[in-house]
Structure formats: structure tokens, C-alpha cells
C-alpha positions as CSV (number, residue, x, y, z in Angstrom):
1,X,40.5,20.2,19.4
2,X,42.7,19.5,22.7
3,X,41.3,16.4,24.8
4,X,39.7,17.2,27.5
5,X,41.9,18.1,30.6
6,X,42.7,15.8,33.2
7,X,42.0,18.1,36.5
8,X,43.2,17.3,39.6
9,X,40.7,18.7,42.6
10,X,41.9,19.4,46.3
11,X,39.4,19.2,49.1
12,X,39.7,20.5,51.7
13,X,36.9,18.0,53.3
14,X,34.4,15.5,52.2
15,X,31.9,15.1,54.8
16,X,28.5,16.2,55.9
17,X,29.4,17.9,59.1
18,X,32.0,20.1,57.5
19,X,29.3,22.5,55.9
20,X,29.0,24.0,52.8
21,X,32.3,23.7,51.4
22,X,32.2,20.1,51.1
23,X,29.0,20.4,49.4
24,X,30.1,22.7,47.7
25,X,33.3,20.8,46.6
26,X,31.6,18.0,45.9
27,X,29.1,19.3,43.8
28,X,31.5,21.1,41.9
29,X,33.8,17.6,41.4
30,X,30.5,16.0,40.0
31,X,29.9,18.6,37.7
32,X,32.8,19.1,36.3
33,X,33.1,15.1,35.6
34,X,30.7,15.3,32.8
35,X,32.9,17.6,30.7
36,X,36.8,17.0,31.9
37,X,38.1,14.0,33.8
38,X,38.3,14.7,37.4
39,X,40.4,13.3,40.4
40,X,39.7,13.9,43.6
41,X,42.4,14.0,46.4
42,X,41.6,14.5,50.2
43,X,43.2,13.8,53.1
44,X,42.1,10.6,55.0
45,X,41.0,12.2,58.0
46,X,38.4,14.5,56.3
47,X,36.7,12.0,54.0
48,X,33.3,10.3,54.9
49,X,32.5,7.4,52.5
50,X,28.4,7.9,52.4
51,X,29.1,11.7,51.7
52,X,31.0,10.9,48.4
53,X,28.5,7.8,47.5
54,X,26.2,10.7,47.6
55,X,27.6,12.8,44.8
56,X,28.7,10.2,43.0
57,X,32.7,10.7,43.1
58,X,33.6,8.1,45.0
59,X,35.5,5.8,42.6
60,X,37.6,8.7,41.4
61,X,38.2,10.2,45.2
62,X,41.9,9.4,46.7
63,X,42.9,10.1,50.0
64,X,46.1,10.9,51.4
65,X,48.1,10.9,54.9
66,X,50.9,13.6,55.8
67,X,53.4,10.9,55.1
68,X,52.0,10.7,51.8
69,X,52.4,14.6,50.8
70,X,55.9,14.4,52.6
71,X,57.0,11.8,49.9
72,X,55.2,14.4,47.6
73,X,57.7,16.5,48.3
74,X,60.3,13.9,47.7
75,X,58.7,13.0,44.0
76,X,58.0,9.9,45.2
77,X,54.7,8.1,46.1
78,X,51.4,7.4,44.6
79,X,50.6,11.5,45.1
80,X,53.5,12.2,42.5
81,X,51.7,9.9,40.0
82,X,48.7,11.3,40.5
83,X,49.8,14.7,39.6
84,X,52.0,13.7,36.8
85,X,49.1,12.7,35.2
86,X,47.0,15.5,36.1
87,X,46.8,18.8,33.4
88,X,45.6,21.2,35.7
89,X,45.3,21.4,39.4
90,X,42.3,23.2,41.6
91,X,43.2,23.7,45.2
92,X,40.0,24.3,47.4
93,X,40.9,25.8,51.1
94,X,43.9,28.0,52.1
95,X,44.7,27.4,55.5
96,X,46.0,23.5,55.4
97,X,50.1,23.1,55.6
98,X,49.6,20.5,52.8
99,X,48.1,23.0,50.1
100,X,51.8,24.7,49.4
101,X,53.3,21.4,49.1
102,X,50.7,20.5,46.2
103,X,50.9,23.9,44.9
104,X,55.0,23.3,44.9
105,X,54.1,19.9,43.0
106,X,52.1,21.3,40.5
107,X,54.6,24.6,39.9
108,X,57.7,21.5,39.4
109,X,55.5,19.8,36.9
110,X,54.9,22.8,35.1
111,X,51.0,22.2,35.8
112,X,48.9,25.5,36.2
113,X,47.0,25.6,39.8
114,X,43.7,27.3,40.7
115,X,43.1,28.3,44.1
116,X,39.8,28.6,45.3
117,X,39.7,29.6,48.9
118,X,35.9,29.8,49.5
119,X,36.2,32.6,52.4
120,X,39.3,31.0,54.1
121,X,41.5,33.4,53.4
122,X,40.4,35.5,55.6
123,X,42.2,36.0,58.8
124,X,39.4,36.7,61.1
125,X,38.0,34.3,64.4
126,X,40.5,32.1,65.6
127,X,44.3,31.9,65.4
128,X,44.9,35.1,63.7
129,X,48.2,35.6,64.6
130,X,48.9,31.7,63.3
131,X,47.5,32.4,60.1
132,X,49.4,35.6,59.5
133,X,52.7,33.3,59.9
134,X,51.2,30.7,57.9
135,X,51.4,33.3,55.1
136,X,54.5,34.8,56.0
137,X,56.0,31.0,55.5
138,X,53.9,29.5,53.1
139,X,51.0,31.0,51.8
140,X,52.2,34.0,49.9
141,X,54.3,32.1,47.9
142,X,51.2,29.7,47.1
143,X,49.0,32.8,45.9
144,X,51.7,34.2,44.4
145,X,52.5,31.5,41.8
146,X,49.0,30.6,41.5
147,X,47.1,30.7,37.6
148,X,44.2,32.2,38.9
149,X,42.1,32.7,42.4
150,X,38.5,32.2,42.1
151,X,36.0,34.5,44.3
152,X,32.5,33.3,45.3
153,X,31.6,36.9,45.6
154,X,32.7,40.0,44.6
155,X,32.6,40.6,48.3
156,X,35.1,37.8,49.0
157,X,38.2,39.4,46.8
158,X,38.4,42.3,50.1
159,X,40.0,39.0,51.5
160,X,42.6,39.4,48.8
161,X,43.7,43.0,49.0
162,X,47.3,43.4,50.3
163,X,48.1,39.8,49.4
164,X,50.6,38.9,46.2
165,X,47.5,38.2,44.3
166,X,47.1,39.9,41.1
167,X,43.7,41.5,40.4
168,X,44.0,40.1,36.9
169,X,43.6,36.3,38.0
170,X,40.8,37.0,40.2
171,X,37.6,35.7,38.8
172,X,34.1,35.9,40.2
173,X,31.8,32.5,40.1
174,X,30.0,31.6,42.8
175,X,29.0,28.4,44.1
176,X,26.1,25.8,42.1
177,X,23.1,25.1,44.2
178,X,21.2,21.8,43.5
179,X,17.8,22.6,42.1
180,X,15.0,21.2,45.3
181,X,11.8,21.1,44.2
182,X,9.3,22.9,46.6
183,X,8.3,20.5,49.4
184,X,4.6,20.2,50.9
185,X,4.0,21.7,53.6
186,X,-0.3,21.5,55.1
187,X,0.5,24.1,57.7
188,X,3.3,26.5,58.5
189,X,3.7,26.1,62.6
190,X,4.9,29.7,62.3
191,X,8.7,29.5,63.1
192,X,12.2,31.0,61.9
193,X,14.9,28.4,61.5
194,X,18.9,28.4,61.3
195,X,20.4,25.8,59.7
196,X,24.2,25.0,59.1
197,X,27.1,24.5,61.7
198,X,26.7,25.4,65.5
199,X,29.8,27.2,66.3
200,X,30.7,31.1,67.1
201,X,31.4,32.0,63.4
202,X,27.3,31.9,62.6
203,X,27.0,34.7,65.5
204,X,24.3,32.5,67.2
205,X,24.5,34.7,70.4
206,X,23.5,37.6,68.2
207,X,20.6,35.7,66.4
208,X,19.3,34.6,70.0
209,X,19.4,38.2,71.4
210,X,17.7,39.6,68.2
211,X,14.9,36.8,68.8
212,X,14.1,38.1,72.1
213,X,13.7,41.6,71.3
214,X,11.6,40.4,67.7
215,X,9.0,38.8,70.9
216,X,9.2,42.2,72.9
217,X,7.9,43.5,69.6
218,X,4.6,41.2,69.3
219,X,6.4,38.5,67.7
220,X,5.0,34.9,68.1
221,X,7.1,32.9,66.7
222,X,9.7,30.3,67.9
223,X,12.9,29.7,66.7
224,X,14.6,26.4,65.8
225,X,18.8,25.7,65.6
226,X,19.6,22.9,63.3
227,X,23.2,21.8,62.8
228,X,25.9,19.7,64.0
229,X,27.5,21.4,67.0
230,X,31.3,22.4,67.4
231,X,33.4,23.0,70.7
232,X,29.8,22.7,72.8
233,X,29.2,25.7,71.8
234,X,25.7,24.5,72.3
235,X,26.2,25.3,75.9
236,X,26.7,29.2,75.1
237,X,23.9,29.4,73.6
238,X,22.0,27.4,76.0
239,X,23.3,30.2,78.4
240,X,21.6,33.0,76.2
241,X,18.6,31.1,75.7
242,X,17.9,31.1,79.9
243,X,19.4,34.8,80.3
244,X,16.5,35.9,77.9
245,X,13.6,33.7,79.2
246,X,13.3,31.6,75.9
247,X,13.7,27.8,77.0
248,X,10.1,27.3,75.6
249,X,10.6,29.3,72.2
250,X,14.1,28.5,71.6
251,X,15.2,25.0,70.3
252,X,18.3,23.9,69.6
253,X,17.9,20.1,67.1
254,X,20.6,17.6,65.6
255,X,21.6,17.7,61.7
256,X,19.6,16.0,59.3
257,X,20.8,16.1,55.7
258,X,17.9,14.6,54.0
259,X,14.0,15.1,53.5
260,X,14.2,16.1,57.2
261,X,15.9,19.1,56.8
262,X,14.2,19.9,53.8
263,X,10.7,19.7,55.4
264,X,11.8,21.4,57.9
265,X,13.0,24.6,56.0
266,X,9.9,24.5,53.8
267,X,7.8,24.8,57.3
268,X,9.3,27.9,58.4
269,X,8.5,31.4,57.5
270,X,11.8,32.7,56.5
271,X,15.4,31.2,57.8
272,X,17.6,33.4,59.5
273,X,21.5,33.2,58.5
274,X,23.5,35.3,60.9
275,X,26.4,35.2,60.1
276,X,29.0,38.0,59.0
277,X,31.7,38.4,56.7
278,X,30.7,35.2,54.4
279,X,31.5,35.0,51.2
280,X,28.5,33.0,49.7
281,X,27.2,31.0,52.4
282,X,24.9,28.0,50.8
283,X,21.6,28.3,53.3
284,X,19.8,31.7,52.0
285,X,20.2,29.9,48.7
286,X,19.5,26.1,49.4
287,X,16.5,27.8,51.6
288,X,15.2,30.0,48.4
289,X,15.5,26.3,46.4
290,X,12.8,25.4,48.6
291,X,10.6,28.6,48.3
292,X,11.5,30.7,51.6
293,X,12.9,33.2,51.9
294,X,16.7,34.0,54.0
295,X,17.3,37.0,56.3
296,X,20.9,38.1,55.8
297,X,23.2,41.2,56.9
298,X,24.5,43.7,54.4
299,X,27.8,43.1,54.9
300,X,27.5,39.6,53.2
301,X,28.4,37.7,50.1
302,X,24.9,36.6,49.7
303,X,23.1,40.2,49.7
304,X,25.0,40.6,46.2
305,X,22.9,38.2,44.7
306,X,20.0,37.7,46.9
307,X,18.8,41.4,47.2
308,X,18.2,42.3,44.0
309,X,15.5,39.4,43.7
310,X,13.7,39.1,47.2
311,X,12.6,42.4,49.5
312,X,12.6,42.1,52.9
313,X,15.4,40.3,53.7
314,X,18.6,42.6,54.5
315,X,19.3,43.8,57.9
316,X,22.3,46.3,59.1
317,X,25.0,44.0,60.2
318,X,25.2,43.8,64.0
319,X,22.2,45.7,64.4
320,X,19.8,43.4,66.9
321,X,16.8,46.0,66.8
322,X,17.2,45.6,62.6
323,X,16.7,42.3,62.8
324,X,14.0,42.2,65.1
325,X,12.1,44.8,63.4
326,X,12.8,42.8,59.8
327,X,11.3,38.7,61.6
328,X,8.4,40.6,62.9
329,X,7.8,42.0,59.3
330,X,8.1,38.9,58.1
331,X,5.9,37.7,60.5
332,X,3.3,40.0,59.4
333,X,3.6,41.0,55.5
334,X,6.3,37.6,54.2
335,X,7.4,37.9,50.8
336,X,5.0,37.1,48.0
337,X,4.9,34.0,46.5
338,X,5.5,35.6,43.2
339,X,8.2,37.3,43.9
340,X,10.1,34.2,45.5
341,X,9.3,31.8,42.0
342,X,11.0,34.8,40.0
343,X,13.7,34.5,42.6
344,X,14.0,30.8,42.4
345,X,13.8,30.9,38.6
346,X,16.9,33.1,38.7
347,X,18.3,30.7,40.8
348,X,17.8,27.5,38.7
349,X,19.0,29.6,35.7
350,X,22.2,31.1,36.9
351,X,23.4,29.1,39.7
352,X,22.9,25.6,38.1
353,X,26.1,23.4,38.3
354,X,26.1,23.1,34.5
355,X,26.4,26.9,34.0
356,X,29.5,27.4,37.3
357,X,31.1,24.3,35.5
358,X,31.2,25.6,32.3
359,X,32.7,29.1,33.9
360,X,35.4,27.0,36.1
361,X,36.3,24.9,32.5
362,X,36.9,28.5,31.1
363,X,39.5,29.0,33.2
364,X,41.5,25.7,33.0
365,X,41.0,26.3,28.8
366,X,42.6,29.9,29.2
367,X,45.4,29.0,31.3
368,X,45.7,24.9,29.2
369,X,45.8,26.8,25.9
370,X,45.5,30.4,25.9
371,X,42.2,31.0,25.1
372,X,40.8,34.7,25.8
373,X,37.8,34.7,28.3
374,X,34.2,34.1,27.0
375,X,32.1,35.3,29.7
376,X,31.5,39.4,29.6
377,X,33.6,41.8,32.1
378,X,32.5,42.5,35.7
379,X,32.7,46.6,35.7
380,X,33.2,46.2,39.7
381,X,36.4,43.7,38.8
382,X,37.5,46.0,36.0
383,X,37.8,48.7,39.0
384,X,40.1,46.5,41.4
385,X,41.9,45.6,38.5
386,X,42.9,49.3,37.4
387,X,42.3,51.1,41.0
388,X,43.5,48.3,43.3
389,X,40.1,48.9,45.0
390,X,36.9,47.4,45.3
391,X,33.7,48.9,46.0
392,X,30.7,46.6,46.9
């Protein structure tokens, strides 16, 4: 039998207040470390010391500057040795100049590359125009050579339609989720809670107008905001908070990334996760690890795996009198408790980082030696794959 590969990882951030991906990145880095050996490279800028001494991957982590990757490109530097030694390289992200560069590394070496955009490929929000010459340059070339993309979602590969990726090197594994056991709450206050980053993506504005028509309706509950805030948008939403009367129903609370927040989500009746277009999103199901339930929209990554377990918790996308309607329902009728321990079951079953490591080791096997896939066909992938279209 082949040794096990080395893999070299790409993050595209290792700290708290970058969201899910890092968590997601480092989870994934951890995992995998028990069956291949791992090295970790991320630039400088986006690495926080505590945040990798709390997965563990600090010793193995190696940062980089963007002199470093310009010596990359001269196959000179400590980045060259590290991806001479490397057997396979994972590239988490899209939208960083420094990502075709490695990609470019890893093609000269002869080293099969994974890319794993985790919804950034998407050109939506900000700098659209930017990112559509950031393809034209550099990132078409980087898809195009790639040994595989993986999707969190089967909703995410609509990101990849149009683009030189072939539907044959898509695969479908969504992100691990560390098992939380169920924390003790004595008495629910009787509040919905947001958790993650506090920026415009997480449609905020919408979740604060669809508050105040859920109290028009009866509702009496109040509504906390946790999460590190970006480009004040605080102040926006502070805005929409006063327009619609809510300054004492409406909270807005800093980060907390321990027991805090955990406590926190196991107090509230359901948390409410806004946000559109996502390909996985990590709250509804680090919120379901602690036994509550997530409100989402249908248009979603998360309602793929989420609705089939849990009632109650889809709303039409932009549809403010859908999800009023659905948190005063909640309010009055919440999900059982059986129904969310068969959901958490599921959860602890399928989404454990042993089982997405062993599906991402798969791939590096397949593309390392030639081995044919283990894990059963996805009917809606077969589809894209013959059709060139997707339906969700």
C-alpha cells in the first residue's frame, strides 16, 4: 500500500473573526492529520495564534508574505520546499491573487490541486466587476487545471456553471460540525438569536424588518445580534432598529467563541440565519449541535440538509411576512424535542469530521493513484454531469 500522502492545505484565514470558513478550515486540517500528513500554509496577515492552538495545528501551520509567494513564482524560497514536498495540494478560497500562483506551483511540480471554494466563487455583493477580471486574468486558468472542485452543497455547484469547470470533478461534501453536547439551560428568556459575522452579506436589515412585523403579529419575543462587526455596519442596523421602534427588543452583543456563545444559543427558541445564497453556512448546524432549531430561506445550502430533518424552519427567501409568520409559530408550537434528537443524531452520524475526512482522502487517493470512487453517485450530480444543468 502507498504511504500516506503528504497534503498541502491553503487557508484562506485562520482566525476567529473570519467566520466559518476558518472553522471550517481548521477543523478539516485537524481531521485530516490523523490519516495523511498535513501542512498548513496561510498568509501572515490572516493567522491568529490562539485560533490554531485551538484546533491543534499549530506546529504544522506556516505562514507566508507576498514576497514569499513572489519567490514562489521564482522556485525559490521556503514556499518552493514546502510544495516540493507536498503530494497533493487543497486550495481553500478563490478570490485571493496568491491562489493561482500556488495553483501554478503545484501544476510545475506535477502535484494534483483541489480547490475548495466554500461559496467564494460566487460573484455576488461587493466588487463584482473586480472579480469578473480576476477570472478573466487568473482564475479561469486556476479552475481550469484544477483535479477536482469540491461543493459544500449541491446548491453551491450553480456557482460553477459557465465556468471551465468540468462537471465531472465536482464533488459534493459538505462541511464537519463538532459534536456540542446539549447545554443546561433552567429557563428559556424567550428570545431568537443571530449569531456569526455583522456585515450586509447576513441580510441583517431584512432580519430586523421581519422582527418587527413577527411583534405586529403577537410576538413577544426579543431578538439578540451576536458577532464581530464589519465596516460599522452596526450603525445600519442601529438605524433600522430606531426606524421600527425596537431599541428595547433589539440587541446588538460582541462575539464570544466559548461557553458564552454556546449558552447563549441553547437559551433561545430557535436562531434565525438570514442570509441568502450560502452554500452551507455553519450556524443552523452548530445551533442544531446544541438542540435548537435554525430558521433558514429556501434558497440556501442548508435547507438541503436541514429540511428533510426539522419542520418549521424554511421561509420564502426575501419574504418578511414568511418569516414573521414562521418566529411567531415558533413562538407558539417550537419543534419537538424528539424530532430535533433524530435531527441531531443525523448530524453526529453524517456530518462528523471523521466521515468528511475520509470523503476528502477519497479524492487525493483517486487523483494520487487512480483509484475509482467509493462513495455511491449523487442522481442530482449525475444530471449536471450529462445535462450541464442542475436542479435543486
Amino acid at each position: 500500500m502507498a504511504p500516506p500522502a503528504h497534503v498541502l492545505m491553503i487557508a484562506s484565514g485562520l482566525k476567529a473573526q473570519g467566520g466559518g470558513a476558518p472553522v471550517s478550515e481548521g477543523g478539516l486540517a485537524k481531521a485530516l492529520s490523523a490519516r495523511v500528513v498535513v501542512t498548513v500554509l496561510c498568509a501572515k496577515s490572516r493567522v491568529d495564534r490562539p485560533f490554531l492552538d485551538r484546533f491543534g495545528i499549530g506546529s504544522w501551520t506556516h505562514t507566508y508574505r507576498p514576497i514569499d509567494v513572489l519567490m514562489l513564482l521564482l522556485a525559490r524560497g521556503h514556499l518552493w520546499e514546502i510544495f516540493q514536498r507536498a503530494d497533493v495540494v487543497h486550495i481553500n478560497g478563490h478570490w485571493r491573487w496568491e491562489n493561482p500562483v500556488f495553483g501554478w506551483a503545484a501544476a510545475r511540480l506535477r502535484r494534483p490541486y483541489f480547490l475548495h471554494p466554500r461559496g467564494m466563487m460566487a460573484i455576488t455583493h461587493r466588487s463584482r466587476i473586480k472579480k469578473r477580471v480576476f477570472n478573466w486574468l487568473l482564475g479561469n486558468r486556476l479552475m481550469s487545471r484544477a483535479a477536482g472542485v469540491i461543493a459544500l452543497s449541491r446548491f453551491e455547484t450553480r456557482d460553477f456553471l459557465g465556468k471551465p469547470i468540468s462537471p465531472s470533478l465536482i464533488s459534493i461534501i459538505p462541511n464537519g460540525i463538532d459534536w456540542l453536547e446539549s447545554v443546561g439551560v433552567e429557563n428559556k428568556r424567550g428570545y431568537f438569536l443571530y449569531f456569526g459575522r455583522i456585515e450586509s452579506r447576513k441580510n441583517l436589515i431584512f432580519l430586523v424588518e421581519a422582527f418587527a412585523r413577527y411583534r405586529l403579529l403577537g410576538g413577544k419575543h426579543e431578538l439578540t445580534l451576536m458577532g464581530p462587526v464589519e465596516r460599522s455596519y452596526d450603525l445600519e442596523i442601529g438605524a433600522a432598529i430606531s426606524r421600527f421602534n425596537l431599541n428595547n427588543k433589539v440587541q446588538i452583543v460582541p462575539p464570544d467563541y466559548g461557553t458564552g456563545r454556546d449558552r447563549l444559543v441553547a437559551g433561545s427558541t430557535a436562531v434565525i440565519y438570514p442570509a441568502v445564497d450560502e452554500a452551507f453556512g455553519r450556524v443552523p448546524f452548530e445551533a442544531l449541535a446544541l438542540g435548537v432549531p435554525t430558521l433558514i430561506p429556501e434558497r440556501s445550502g442548508a435547507k438541503e440538509y436541514l429540511a428533510p430533518h426539522l419542520s418549521n424552519i424554511l421561509y420564502p427567501t426575501g419574504d418578511l411576512d414568511g418569516l414573521a409568520r414562521l418566529m411567531k409559530k415558533q413562538e407558539d408550537s417550537p419543534n419537538s424535542l424528539e424530532e430535533i434528537q433524530l435531527a441531531r443524531k443525523w448530524l453526529k452520524t453524517e456530518l462528523n469530521w471523521e466521515v468528511i475526512a475520509s470523503r476528502i482522502e477519497d479524492l487525493y487517493n483517486r487523483a494520487l493513484h487512480g483509484k475509482e470512487k467509493t462513495k455511491g453517485s449523487d442522481p442530482a450530480m449525475s444530471e449536471l454531469r450529462r445535462t450541464g444543468n442542475l436542479v435543486i
